[in-house]
N, C-alpha and C positions, 0 to 999 in steps of 0.2 A: 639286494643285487646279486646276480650269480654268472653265468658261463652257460648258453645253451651251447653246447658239442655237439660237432657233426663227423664224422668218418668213411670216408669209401667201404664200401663190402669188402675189397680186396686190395690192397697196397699197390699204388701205381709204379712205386720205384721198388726193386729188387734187392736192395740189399740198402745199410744204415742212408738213414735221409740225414744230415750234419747241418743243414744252412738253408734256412727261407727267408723270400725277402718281397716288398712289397713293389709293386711299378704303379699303379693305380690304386683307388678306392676298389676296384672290382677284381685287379689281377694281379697274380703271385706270382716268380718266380721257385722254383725249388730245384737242389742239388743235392747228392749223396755220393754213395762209394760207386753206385752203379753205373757212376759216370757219364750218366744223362741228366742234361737240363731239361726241366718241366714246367709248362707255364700252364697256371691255374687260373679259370673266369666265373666267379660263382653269379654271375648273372645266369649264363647258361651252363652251367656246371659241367662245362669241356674240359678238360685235360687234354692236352696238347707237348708232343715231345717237339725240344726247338732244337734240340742238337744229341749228339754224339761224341762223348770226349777219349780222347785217348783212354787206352787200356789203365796207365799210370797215371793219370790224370783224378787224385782224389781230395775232392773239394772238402774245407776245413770251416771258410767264413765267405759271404755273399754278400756284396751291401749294392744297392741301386743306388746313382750319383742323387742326392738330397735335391729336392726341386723350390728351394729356397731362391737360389740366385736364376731370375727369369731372363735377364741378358746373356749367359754364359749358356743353357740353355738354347736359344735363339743359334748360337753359333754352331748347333749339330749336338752337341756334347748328350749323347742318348748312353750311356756306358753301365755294363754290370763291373765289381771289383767283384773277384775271385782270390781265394790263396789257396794254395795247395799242400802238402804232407811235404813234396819234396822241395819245399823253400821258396818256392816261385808263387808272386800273384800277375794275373791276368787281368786285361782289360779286354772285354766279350761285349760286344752290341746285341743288339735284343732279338737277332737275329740268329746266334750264338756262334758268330765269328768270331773267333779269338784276334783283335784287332796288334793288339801288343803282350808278350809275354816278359817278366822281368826275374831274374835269377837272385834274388832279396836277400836270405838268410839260409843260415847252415842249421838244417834238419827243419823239421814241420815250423810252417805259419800257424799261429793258432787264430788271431785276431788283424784286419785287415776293413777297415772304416775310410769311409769321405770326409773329410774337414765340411763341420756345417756351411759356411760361406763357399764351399765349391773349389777351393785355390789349389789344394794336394789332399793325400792320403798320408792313413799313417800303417805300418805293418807291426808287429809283434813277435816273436816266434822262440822256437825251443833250446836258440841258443842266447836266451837272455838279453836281446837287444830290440829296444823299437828306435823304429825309423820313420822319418817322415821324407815323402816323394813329393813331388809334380803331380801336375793333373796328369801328365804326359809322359808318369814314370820314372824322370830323372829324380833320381837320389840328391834331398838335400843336405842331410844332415842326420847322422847317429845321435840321437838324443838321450839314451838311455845304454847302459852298461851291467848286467849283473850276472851272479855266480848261480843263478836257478833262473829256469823256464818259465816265460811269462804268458800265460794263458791268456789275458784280458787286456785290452788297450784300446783304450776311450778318450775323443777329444774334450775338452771343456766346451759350457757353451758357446763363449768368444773366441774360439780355435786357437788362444793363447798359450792353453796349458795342455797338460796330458796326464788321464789317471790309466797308472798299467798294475797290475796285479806280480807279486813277486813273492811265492810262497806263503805265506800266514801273512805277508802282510799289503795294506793298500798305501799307493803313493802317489801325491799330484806333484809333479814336474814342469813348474815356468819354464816356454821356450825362450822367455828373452837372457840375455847372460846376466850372469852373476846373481841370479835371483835360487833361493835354496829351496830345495822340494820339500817337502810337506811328507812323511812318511809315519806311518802308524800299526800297530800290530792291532788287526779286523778279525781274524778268526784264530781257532783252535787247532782248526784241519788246513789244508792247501784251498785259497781262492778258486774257484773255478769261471764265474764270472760278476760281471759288475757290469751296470747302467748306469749313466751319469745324465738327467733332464735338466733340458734348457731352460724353462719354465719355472722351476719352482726352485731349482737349482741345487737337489740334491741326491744323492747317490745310494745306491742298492746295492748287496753286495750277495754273491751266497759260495757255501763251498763244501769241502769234503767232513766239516764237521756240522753237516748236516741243519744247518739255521741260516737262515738270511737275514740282515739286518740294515737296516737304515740310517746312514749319517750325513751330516751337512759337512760344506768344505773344508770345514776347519777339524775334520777329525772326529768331533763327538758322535759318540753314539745317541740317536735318536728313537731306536727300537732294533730288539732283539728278541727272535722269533723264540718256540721252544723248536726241541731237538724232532726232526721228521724222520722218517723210517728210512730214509736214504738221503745219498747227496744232493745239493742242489746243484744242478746241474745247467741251468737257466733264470736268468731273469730281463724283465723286459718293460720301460716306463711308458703310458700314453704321452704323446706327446705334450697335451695338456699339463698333464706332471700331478694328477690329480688319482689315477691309479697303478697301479703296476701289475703285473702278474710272474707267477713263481713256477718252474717247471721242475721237476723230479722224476724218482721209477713210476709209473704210473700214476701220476698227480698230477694237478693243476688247480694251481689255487688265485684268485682273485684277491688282492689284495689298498687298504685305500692308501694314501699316498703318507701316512701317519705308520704303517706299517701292518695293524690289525688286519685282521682275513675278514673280505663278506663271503665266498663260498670256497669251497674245496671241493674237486672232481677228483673222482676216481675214473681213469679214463686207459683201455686196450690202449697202451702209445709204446710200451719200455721207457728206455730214458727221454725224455725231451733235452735234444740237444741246442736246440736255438726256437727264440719267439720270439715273432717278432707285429708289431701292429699297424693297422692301415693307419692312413696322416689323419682319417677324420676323430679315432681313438674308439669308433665300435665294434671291430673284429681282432681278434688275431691269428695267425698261422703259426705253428709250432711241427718244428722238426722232429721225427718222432726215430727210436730205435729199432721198430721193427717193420720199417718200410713205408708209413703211411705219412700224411701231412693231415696233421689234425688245422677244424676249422672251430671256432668258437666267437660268441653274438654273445654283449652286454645285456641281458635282458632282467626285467624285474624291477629295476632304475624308482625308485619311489621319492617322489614328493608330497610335503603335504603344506596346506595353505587354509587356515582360520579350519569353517569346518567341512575342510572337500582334501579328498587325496589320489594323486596321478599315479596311477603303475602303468610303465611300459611291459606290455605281455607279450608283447612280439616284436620283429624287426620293425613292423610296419604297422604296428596299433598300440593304443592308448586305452586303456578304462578307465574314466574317472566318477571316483563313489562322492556321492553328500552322504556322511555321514550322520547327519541332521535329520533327515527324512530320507535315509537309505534308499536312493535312486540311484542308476549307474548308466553312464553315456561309456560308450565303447567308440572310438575317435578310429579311422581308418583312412591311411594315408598310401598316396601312389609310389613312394618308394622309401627307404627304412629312415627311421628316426636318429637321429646324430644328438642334438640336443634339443632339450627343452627345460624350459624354468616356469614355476609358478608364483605369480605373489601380485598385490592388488588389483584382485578380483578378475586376472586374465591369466589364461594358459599359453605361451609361445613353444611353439614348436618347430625346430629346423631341422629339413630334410637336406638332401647333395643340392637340393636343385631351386627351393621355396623355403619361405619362412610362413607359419599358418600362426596365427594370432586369434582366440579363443577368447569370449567373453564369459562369463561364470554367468552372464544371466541368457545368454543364448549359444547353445553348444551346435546349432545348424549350421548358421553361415559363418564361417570366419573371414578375415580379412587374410588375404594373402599375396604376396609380393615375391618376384624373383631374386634370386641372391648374385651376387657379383661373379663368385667362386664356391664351389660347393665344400671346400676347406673350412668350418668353421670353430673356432677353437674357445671360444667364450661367449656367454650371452648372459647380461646380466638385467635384472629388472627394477624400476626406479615406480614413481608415484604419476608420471607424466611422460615416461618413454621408459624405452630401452635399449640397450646397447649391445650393437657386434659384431664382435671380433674376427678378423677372419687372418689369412697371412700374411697381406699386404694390405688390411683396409680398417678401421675403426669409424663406426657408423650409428649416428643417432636414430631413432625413428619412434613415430608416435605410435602410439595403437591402433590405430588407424593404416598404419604399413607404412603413413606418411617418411620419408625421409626427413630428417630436421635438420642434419648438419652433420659433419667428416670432421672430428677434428682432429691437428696434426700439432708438432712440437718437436723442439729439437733432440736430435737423434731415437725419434719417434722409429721405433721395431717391435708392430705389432705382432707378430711370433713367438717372440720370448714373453708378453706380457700373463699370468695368471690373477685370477681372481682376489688371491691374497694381496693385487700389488693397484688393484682400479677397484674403485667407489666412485657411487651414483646415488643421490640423491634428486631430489624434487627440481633442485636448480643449480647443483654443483655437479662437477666432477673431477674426480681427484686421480691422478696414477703417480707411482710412487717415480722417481728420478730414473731413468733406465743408464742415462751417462754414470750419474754419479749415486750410487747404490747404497752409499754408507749408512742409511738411516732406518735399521734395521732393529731398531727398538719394537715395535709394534707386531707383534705375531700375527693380528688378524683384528679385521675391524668390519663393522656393520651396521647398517641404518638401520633405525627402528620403521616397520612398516606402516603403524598408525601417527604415529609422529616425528618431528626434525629431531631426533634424537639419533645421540652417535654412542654404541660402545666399541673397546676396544679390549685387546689382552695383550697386558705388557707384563712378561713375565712371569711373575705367580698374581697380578694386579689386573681386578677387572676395572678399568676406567670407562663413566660413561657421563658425557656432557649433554645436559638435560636440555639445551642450547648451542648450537655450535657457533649460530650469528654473532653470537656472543664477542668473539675476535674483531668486529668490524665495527661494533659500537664500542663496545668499552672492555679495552684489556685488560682493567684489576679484577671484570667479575667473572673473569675465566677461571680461576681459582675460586670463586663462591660457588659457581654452578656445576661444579664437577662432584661426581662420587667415585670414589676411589677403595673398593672392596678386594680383601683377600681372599685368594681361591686356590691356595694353595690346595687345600684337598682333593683337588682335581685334577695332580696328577701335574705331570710336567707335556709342556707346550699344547695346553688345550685348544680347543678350535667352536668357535661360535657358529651353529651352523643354521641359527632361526634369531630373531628377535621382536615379538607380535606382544603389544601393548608393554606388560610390565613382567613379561616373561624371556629369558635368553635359552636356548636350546645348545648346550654347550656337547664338546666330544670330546671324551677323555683321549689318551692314547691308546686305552687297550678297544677303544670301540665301543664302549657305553656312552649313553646319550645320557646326563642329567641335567635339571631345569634348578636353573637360578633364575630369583624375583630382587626386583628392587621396587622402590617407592612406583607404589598408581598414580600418585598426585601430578605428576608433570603432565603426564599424557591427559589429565584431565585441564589444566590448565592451559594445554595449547590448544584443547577444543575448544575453552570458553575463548581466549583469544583470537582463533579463528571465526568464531562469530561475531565478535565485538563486545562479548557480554563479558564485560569488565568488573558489573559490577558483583555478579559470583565470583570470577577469578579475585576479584578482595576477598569476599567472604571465604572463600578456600583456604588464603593465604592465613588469615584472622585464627581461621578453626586450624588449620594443622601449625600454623607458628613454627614451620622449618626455615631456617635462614637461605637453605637451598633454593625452596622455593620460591621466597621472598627476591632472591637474586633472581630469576629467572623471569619472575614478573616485571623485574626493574627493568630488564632488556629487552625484554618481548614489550612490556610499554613505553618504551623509550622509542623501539623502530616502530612503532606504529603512530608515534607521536601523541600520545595518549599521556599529558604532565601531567594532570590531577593523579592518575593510578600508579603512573611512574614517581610521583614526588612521595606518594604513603610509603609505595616498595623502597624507595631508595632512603627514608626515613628509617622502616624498619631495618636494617642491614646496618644501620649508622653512618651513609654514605652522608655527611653535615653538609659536605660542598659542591654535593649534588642537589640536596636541596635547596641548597641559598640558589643556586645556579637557574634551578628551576622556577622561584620563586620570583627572581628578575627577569628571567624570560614573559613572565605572564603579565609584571607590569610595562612591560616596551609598549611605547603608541601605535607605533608603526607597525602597520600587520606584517608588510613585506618582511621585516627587518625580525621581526618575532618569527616565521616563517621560517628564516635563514635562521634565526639562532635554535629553532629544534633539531635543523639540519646536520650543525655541528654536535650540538648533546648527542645527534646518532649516530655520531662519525663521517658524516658525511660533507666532505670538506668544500669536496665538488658542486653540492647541490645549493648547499648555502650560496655559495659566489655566485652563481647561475641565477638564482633568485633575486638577491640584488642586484645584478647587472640587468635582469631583465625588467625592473622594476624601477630604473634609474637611479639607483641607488650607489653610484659609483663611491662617493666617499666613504659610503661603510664598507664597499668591499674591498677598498686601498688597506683601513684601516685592519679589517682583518686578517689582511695576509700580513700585516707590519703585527699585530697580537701575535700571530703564528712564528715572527721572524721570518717569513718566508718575502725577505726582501726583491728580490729580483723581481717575482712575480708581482709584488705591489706596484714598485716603478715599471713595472712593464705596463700596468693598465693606465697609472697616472699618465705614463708617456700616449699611446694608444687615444685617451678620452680627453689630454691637452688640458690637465687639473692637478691641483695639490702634486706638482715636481718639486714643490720648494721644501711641502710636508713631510714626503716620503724622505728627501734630503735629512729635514730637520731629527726625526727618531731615529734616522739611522746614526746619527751625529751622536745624537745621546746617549745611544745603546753603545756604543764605541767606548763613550767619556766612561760612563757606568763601568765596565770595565779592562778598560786601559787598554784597549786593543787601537789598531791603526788601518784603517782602511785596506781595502788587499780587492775588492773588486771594482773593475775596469769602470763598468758602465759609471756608479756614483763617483768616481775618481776624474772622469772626462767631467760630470754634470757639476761638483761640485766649482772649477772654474767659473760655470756658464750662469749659475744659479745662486742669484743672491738669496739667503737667509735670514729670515727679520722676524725672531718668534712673536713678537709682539700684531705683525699681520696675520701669523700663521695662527695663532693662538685664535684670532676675533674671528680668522675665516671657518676655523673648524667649531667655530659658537654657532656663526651662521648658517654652516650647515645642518648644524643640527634643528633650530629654531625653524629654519625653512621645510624638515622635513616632518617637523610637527604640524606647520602649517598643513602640508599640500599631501601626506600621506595617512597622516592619524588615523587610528580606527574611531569610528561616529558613534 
């Protein structure tokens, strides 16, 4: 992946460009010392002056109000923030009327931002103080106090906190009281600036001692560049939070979200004083020192899938090689490509406007389908859909373009959500808690594409459950079926970014791709299982004699209801009371009741009961919920089917006496007045119900 650059013949602004900023997917704003604002349309590649500013009038930082909040929006709210050298920031409509000017700080603003949610602003400047404003410019509060000039001041992503730069060092600031900042010494040289992404939620830094480096909130360092030939003077996150880019004297580097570079430009610019990128994450604008606004397209973008691989070559085409039989389809779309994923056996492709959906066995016609919003921030690929993301919307769809389902959950904020933080497979989906975030063990996780298989990387630990259904039938063999491998020599905080049969495609930090294998056997066994042929998934099990495997067969023949293969597997593993368990299931008479008891072996508590109630089998299903202890719901059916109230009574009575406990719910508290008990009935009734179900349900 690299940076195509584009440059006017001749610099539009006259003298240093300081601050570019985005309004649209198509058009820029730009300001400099020349004291004109410029609005850029790379559809028609106009340049257009919107205004004329005072002679004194020298712009420092630009931000466009964040089009997050679509109600505040609604009410007019179209606003540029401006700050200036002599202390004041501006609010300028896009008109470039200066709507409101505000006298902020003593000597130059350096940094001047929107609160993501829309509610205020924060300012900066070079006497060592940030502030946070109104939408509307009222001063609410001095937040910040110090004895050096703050170059940099960035909200957090829940506009809770604030990181500002103060000399060598970086520091996050809670605004609520009595909560202490977070402060660390980041560089060698003076900060100059820093990016804080909502997404992945972590921070960039660069400065006068010439490296930029990557930490998460709590301070560590995550990556540290070497030393470049000058200051960094620039840096700027996709919003996706997946790459960044790094400005300097004549450089521009492309960089992935781990910190390592995929290119470096040498590019006519002088310093790049500000970059900044569109909301879809494939352009950026950067403010340059010798008058021009540079333009730069993500191009090059490679994937690969079994044995075919996608290079984006242009804003608005695609080549895809079989490597196999070295054929190549060259994919041409009506307007640029924003994102695309590949993986079984389909290419999706999302422009501003469509989504195109790409068969591997026919690259003529795809399926294609309108998008909500041409914002799109994630798209991920599963075995029977796929998902995407956009700023307000999460959405299922077949490959077929079909729509399948929205789904929503509380404090559901698709905006913030990254890839690292949603999983898809065949029939689940998983996003990690966006309220309560604490669970932060897992660096990165990912289905395997030929099989239900899940790895994960937790810390120096690659974990990978050969089963994951596993949770839902039987929780002891969650620990049988898991392999748990050290990978410590890859480096700290690896990244899994393939996982195809019994191969993982991992990424170090510095940007090396290396292949870790684990056992083939599972994936061979979920294919026999998927066909039914159980009885090679024995013979597998027999020949390689892994207890892994032997677990894995237990569970996968257990939800498929398969006791004969489940009772070997659960034999070999030593599971003894799964076997007996198994072995009394297969002599019950009664099919129903045999039926409902594999239901339970597979955890399913629900379907068993279902199957005797529909089967008439009310007093095994009283009985079962009384095995389970799940008292209320027994007497609830006894009550309901007007049978065994006196039974349900009587165990619960027992269970009491057994240990010394004293009744404490209502319902058997009212029944036991109403309801005489006489084990000696209860005892002959629950004979005959069994004798009667031998009669009239037996299998023949």
């Amino acid at each position: 992946m690299r940076f195509q650059t584009s440059l006017a013949n001749e610099p539009q602004h006259k003298d240093v460009v300081t601050c570019v900023t985005w309004n649209t997917t198509e058009e820029i704003y730009s300001c400099g010392d020349d004291h004109i604002l410029l609005k850029w349309n790379l559809i028609t590649n106009e340049t257009t002056k919107v205004t004329d500013f005072p002679n004194d009038f020298y712009p420092t930082d630009l931000h466009y109000f964040p089009k997050l909040q679509s109600s505040i929006k609604k009410q007019g709210l179209d606003i540029l923030l401006i700050s200036t050298a002599d202390g004041k920031f501006h609010l300028v409509n896009k008109n470039g009327r200066i709507e409101k000017s505000v006298d902020a700080h003593k000597g130059a603003i350096f940094s001047a931002r929107w609160s993501y949610d829309g509610a205020g602003l924060l300012t900066a400047g070079e006497d060592g103080q940030v502030k946070v404003w109104s939408r509307s410019g009222m001063l609410r509060s001095t937040v910040v106090h110090t004895d050096c000039p703050v170059y940099c001041a960035l909200w957090s992503p829940d506009s809770n906190q604030i990181l500002y730069t103060s000399g060598k060092n970086l520091t996050i600031k809670p605004l609520a009281p009595n909560n202490k900042p977070l402060k660390w010494k980041a560089h060698d040289g003076l900060i100059l600036k820093a990016a804080w992404n909502s997404s992945n939620n972590l921070i960039v830094s660069g400065g006068e001692d010439c490296r930029y480096k990557v930490w998460d909130t709590y301070g560590r360092q995550l990556y540290c560049s070497s030393v470049h030939d000058y200051p960094i003077t620039s840096v700027s996150w996709t919003p996706e939070g997946d790459l960044f880019a790094v400005g300097s004297f004549n450089t521009l580097r492309l960089c992935d979200k781990c910190g390592w570079s995929y290119s470096l430009e040498k590019v006519r610019t002088g310093s790049l004083f500000n970059i900044s990128w569109s909301s879809d994450g494939t352009h950026i604008a950067g403010a340059c020192g010798n008058g021009h606004v540079i333009f730069a397209h993500t191009v090059e973008r490679r994937l690969e899938w079994k044995n075919y691989e996608a290079t984006v070559t242009d804003r608005k085409s695609i080549s895809v090689h079989n490597v196999s039989d070295d054929t190549w389809e060259k994919l041409e779309f009506p307007d640029r490509v924003i994102r695309l994923s590949f993986g079984y056996n389909h290419l999706v492709v999302i422009t501003p406007t469509q989504c195109h959906i790409y068969s591997t066995k026919n690259w003529n016609t795809p399926a294609i389908f309108d998008l909500r919003e041409g914002t799109v921030s994630m798209l991920l690929l599963a075995e029977r859909h796929f998902v995407i993301v956009g700023k307000s919307y999460f959405t299922l769809h077949g490959y077929d373009g079909r729509l399948l389902c929205s789904p929503k959950w509380g404090g559901m904020q698709p905006e913030t959500l990254s890839p690292m933080f949603v999983s898809t497979s065949c029939d689940t989906l998983a996003v990690r808690d966006q309220v309560d975030d604490r669970g932060s063990m897992v660096q990165c996780l990912r289905w395997n594409c030929d099989a239900n298989i899940l790895a994960a990387i937790q810390d120096t630990r690659l974990s990978v459950w050969y089963y994951p259904p596993v949770l839902h039938i039987d929780k002891r063999l969650v620990k049988k079926t898991v392999l748990v491998k050290d990978i410590s020599e890859f480096g700290k905080t690896p990244v899994i970014v393939s996982f195809v049969g019994n191969h993982l495609g991992i990424r170090r930090t510095d940007g090396s791709l290396v292949n870790c294998s684990i056992s083939p056997y599972p994936s061979v066994l979920h294919n026999y299982a998927a066909s039914s042929n159980w009885s090679d998934a024995l013979k597998l099990c027999r020949l390689v004699k892994d207890p892994i495997l032997w677990a894995c067969l237990a569970a996968i023949a257990t939800h498929a209801k398969e006791l004969n293969t489940a009772e070997e597997a659960y034999a070999a593993i030593d599971e003894v009371d799964k076997v007996l368990y198994i072995q009394r299931i297969k002599e019950i008479p009664v099919a129903a009741a045999k039926v409902a008891e594999v239901s339970l072996l597979a955890g399913s508590t629900q379907d068993a009961e279902n199957t005797l109630l529909q089967n008439g089998l009310i007093y095994r299903a009283i009985m079962m919920n009384i095995d389970f202890y799940n008292w209320t719901r027994a007497m609830e059916l006894a009550i309901k089917h007007k049978t065994h109230i006196d039974t349900v009574l009587y165990h619960r009575q027992k269970y009491l006496n057994d240990f010394s406990k004293t009744e404490t719910l209502e319902m058997f508290l009212q029944l036991h007045n109403e309801v005489e008990i006489d084990e000696e009935k209860i005892t002959a009734k629950e004979r005959m119900e069994l004798e009667a179900e031998q009669q009239n349900y037996s299998i023949k």
